[in-house]
N, C-alpha and C positions, 0 to 999 in steps of 0.2 A: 504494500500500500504506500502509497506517493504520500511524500509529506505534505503535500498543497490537497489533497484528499484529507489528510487527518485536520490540518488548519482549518479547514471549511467545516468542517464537523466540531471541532471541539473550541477552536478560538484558535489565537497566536499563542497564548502566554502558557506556560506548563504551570499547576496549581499542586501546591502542598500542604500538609497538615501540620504544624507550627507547634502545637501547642494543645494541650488534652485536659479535664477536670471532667472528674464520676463521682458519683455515690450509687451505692447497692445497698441490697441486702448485708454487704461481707463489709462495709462500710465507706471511708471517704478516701479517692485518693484512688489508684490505676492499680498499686500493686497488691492489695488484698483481693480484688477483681479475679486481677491476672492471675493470681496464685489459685483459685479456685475455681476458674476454669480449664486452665494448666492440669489440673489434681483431679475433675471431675465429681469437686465436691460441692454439691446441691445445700442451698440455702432454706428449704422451706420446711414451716411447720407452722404449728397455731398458730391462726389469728387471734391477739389480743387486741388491735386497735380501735374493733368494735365488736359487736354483737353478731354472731354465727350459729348458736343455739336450732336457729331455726334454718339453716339452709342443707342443703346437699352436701355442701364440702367445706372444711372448717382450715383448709390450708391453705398458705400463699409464702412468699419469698419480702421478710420486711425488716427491716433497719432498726434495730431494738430502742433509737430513741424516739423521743417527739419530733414532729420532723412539721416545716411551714417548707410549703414548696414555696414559696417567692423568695425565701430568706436559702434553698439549698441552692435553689437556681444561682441567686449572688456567687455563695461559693465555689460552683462548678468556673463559671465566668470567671473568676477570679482566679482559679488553677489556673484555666487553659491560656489566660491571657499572660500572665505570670510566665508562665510555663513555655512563650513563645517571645517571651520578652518585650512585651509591648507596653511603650512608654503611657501614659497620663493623655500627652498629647495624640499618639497614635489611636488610643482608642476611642479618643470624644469622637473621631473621623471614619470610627466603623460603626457599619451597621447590623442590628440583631437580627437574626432568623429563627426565632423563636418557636419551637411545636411542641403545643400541649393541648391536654382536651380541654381547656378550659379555666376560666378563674374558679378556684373552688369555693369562691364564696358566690355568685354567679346564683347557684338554684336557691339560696335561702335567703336571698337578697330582694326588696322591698319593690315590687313593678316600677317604683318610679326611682329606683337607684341601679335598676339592670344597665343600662345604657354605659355606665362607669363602671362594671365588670364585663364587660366582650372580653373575647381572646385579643381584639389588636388595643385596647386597653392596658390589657392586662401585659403585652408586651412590649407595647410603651413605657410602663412602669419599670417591668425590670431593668430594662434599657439604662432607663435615665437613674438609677440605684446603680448598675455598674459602671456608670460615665462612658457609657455608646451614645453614639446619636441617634438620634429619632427616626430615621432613614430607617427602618426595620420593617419583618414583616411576620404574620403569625400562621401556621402551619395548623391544621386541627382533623386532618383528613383519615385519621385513622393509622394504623399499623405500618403504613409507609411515608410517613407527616414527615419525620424526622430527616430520613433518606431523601425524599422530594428538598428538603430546605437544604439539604448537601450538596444536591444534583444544581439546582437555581445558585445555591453558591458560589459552586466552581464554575456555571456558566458563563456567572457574571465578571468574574475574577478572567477568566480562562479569555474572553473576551477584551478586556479592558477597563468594561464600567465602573470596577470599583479594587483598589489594592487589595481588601483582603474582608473577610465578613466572620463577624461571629457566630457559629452556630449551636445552640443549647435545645434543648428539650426535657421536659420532665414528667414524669408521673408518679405520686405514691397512692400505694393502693388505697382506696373509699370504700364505704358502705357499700354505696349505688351503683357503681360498675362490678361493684365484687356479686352483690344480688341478681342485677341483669345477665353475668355472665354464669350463675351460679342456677338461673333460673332455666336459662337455654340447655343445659344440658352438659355443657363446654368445659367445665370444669372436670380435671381430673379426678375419677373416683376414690384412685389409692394414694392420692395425695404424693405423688411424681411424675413429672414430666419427662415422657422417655420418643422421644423424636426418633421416627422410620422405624422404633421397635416392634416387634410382634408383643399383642396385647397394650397396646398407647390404649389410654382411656381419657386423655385431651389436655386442654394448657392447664396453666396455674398462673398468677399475675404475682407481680415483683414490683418491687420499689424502681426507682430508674432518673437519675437527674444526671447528665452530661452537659459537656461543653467542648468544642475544637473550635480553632482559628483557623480557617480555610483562606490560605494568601497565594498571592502570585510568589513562582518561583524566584524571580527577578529582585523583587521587594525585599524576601526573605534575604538574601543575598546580601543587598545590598548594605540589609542593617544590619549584619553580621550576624545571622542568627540561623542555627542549626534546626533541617526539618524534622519532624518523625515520620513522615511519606509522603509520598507521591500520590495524590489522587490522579489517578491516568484516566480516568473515564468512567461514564453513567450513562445508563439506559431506562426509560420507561414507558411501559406498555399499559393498554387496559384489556379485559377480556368482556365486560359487559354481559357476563353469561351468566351471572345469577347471583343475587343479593348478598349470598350467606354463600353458597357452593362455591366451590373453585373449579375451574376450566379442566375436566380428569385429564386430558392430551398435555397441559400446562405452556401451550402454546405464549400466552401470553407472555408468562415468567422469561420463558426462553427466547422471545422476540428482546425484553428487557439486557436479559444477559447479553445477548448478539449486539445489540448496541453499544455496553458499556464497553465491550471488548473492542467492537469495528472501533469507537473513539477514540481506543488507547492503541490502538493498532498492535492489539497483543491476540495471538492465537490459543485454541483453548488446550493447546499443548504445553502451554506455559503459567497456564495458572495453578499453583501448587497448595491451594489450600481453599474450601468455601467455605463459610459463615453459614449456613445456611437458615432461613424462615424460623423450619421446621419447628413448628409449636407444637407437636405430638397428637394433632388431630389426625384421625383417620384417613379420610379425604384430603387434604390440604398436606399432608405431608408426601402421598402417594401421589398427588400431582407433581409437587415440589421437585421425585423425582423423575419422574416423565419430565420434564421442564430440563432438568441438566444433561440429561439423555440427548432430549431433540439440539439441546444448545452446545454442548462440548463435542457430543459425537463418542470417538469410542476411547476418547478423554477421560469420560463420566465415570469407569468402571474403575481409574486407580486416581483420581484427584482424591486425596483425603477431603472430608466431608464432617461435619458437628453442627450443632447445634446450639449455642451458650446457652439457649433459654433453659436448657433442661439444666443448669447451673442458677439462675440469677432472674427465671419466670418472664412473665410477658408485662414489657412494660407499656404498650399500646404505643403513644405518640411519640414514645421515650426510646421504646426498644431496639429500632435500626442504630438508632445513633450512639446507644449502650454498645450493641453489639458490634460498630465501628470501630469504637474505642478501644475494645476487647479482641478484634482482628489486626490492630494496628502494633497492638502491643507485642500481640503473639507474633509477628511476623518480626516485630524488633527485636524478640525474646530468643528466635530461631525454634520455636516448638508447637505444638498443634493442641487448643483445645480438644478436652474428650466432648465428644457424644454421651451423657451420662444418661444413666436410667435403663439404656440395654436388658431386652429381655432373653431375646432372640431373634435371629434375623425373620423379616419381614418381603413374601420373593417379590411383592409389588412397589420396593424400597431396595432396588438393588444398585448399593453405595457403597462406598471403601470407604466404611465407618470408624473415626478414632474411638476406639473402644479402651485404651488403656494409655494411660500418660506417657509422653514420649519427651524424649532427653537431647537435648544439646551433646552431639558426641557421644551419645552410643552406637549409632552405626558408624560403616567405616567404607562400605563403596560407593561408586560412581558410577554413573553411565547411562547411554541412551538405548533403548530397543527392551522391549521384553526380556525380562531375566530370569535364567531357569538353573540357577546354580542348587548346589544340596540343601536339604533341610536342614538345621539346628534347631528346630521348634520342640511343639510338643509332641510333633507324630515324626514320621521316618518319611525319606525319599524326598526327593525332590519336588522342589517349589515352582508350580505351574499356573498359582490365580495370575487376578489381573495386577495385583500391583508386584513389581518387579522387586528382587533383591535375594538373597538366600532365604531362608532358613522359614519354609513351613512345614509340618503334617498335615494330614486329613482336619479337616471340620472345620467349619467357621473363623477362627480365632487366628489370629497370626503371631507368628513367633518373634522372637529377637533374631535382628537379621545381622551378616557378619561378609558377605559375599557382594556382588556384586549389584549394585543401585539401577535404578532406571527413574526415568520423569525427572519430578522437583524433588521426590522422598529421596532421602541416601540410606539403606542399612532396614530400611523396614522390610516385613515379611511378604510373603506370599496373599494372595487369598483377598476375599470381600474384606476385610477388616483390618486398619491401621497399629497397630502396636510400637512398642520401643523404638527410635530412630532419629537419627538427626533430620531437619527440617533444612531444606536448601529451597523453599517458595521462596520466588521473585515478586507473582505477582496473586493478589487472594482476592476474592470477591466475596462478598458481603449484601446477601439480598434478604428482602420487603417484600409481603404480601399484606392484602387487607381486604376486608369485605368488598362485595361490589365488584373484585376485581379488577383491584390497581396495584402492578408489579415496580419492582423500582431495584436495578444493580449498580452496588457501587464496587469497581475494582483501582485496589490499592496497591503499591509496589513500594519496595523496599528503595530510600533515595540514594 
């Protein structure tokens, strides 16, 4: 692909991520995040924030203090701006792209004081509390809000319009979204989120306040300031094909992905890590992988694959841009979040799932093409799945690999499933889905 093809697509400027601020479940700050999606260790259990006595499901993913979403929003803003080194002056000159469902004071607010809680209200406010300028804009669209205000970011950066934009999102979990989603069905019975496993019984919601500094590469540069990635490209699509359902073909998804890649003019031989959606709905994760299929090709079958949310819950407006955070990291880290919650594989979910924590420098080869060297797993003979390297036996699981690498993985095993290995992704993608049917990929590379 011509680079006057990629220019016309994505803008002149190359855009990166500067600068990062989270809070979870696991608390404030990137690296308690990281550690626990790293490890595959799931944050959830009782809800005390309210009353659950009377619902279906009494679990969620929540932050053990009192928590005001406008006062954590300040402090994500404040990481990430910190965190990218952006002066006093620099930032009165950017603007917020703010996604959340809402002020939450909004529904118990007096009819003739709603008009002073709206969403661009309410993103006005935080704006002008973290010294942005008013120039912002509010996201509310559901499950791919966050990712859409990433996408509009870097277009606008990647263009010209603007040096560099702040992007935050938040949501902690409520009564009223925990009941509506509690009410649908949607909620998980056994109280875990287990993404493309055999027996998913659906999400769980989480806490979720982020922030990154989305700048031009140039900018960056200029003010001496080190990136943490490369946003190479965004894609998004709609399927229009049913309120609540997802598109089973996931045609949509995988138009979004084809996008993000054509932008960054990265092939999907090279993408070595997805983030993926996957909330551990039935349908929506079985699309999800139909969707990587039709989009990477025969890619799909050894790209390691996870899901954080099955770590850190569904943050709605929050959770692409949580889960940005959380791909950005791991790719800095050199390692692959797990897919936690695994029951057993699922054959309408057939993915090179990270099923066990993988290590910086535990594998130890290289190489392109399919790799069929011996096993050192848990079975005998030689290693002939789809992801390349030595060392599997028979069934599912994949060994610690010692032979010969293939793809992005170095050292990992055989077979559907990721294990032990060093991590050599270039470039990860990180997709959004939402009701209605609106997909959104962001692929990120290592700068």
């Amino acid at each position: 692909m011509t680079d006057t093809v990629l220019t016309a697509r994505r803008g002149p400027r190359s855009v990166v991520v500067g600068g990062m601020g989270v809070l979870s479940a696991f608390g404030r700050g990137v690296p308690p995040l990281l550690r626990a999606a790293l490890d595959g260790r799931a944050a959830f259990g009782p809800v005390g924030r309210f009353e659950v006595s009377g619902r279906r499901v009494d679990r969620a993913a929540l932050h053990p203090e009192p928590l005001l979403l406008e006062r954590e929003l300040g402090r994500a803003i404040e990481a990430a701006c910190t965190s990218a080194g952006l002066s006093a002056a620099r930032r009165a000159d950017c603007p917020l792209y703010l996604a959340v469902h809402g002020d939450p004071a909004l529904a118990r607010s007096a009819p003739a004081e709603r008009a002073g809680h709206g969403a661009g209200a309410f993103a006005a406010a935080v704006a002008r509390r973290a010294g942005l300028s008013g120039a912002g804009r509010a996201y509310t669209s559901g499950c791919t809000a966050s990712a859409d205000a990433v996408a509009d970011a870097a277009s606008a950066v990647a263009r010209g319009r603007v040096e560099r934009v702040v992007v935050a999102a938040g949501y902690l979990v409520e009564a009223d979204q925990f009941a509506v989603f509690d009410a649908g069905g949607a909620l998980a019975r056994d109280g875990r989120v287990r993404p493309f496993s055999a027996g998913r019984t659906g999400l769980l919601l989480g806490d979720g306040v982020a922030a990154v500094v989305v700048e031009a590469a140039d900018a960056a540069r200029a003010r001496g300031a080190d990136c943490l990635a490369v946003l190479a490209g965004w894609g998004r699509a709609g399927d229009a094909y049913h309120v609540c359902r997802p598109r089973p073909d996931g045609a949509g998804l995988a138009r979004a992905i084809g996008a993000a890649l054509h932008r960054g003019g990265v092939g999907p031989e090279r993408v070595g890590y997805v983030n993926a959606h996957g909330a551990g709905t039935v349908l929506g994760d079985r699309a999800e992988a139909a969707a990587l299929h039709l989009a990477l090709g025969p890619a799909a079958a050894r790209v390691p694959v996870s899901s954080t949310k099955s770590v850190h819950g569904q943050a709605l407006e929050a959770g692409a841009l949580l889960e940005l955070v959380v791909t950005v990291a791991a790719l800095r880290a050199g390692r692959l979040p797990v897919n936690a919650g695994l029951l057993g594989p699922d054959p309408d979910c057939a993915l090179n799932l990270v099923r066990e924590p993988t290590g910086a420098g535990a594998g130890t080869g290289q190489g392109a093409g399919p790799g069929t060297g011996p096993g050192s797993g848990p079975g005998a003979g030689p290693g002939t799945g789809p992801e390349a390297g030595a060392g599997t036996g028979a069934g599912p699981e994949t060994g610690a690999g010692t032979g010969a690498g293939a793809g992005p993985e170095a050292g990992t095993g055989a077979g559907p499933e990721t294990g032990a290995g060093a991590v050599r992704a270039g470039h990860a993608l990180s997709l959004s889905t939402a009701f209605g049917g609106a997909n959104t990929a962001l692929l990120v590379g290592v700068p």
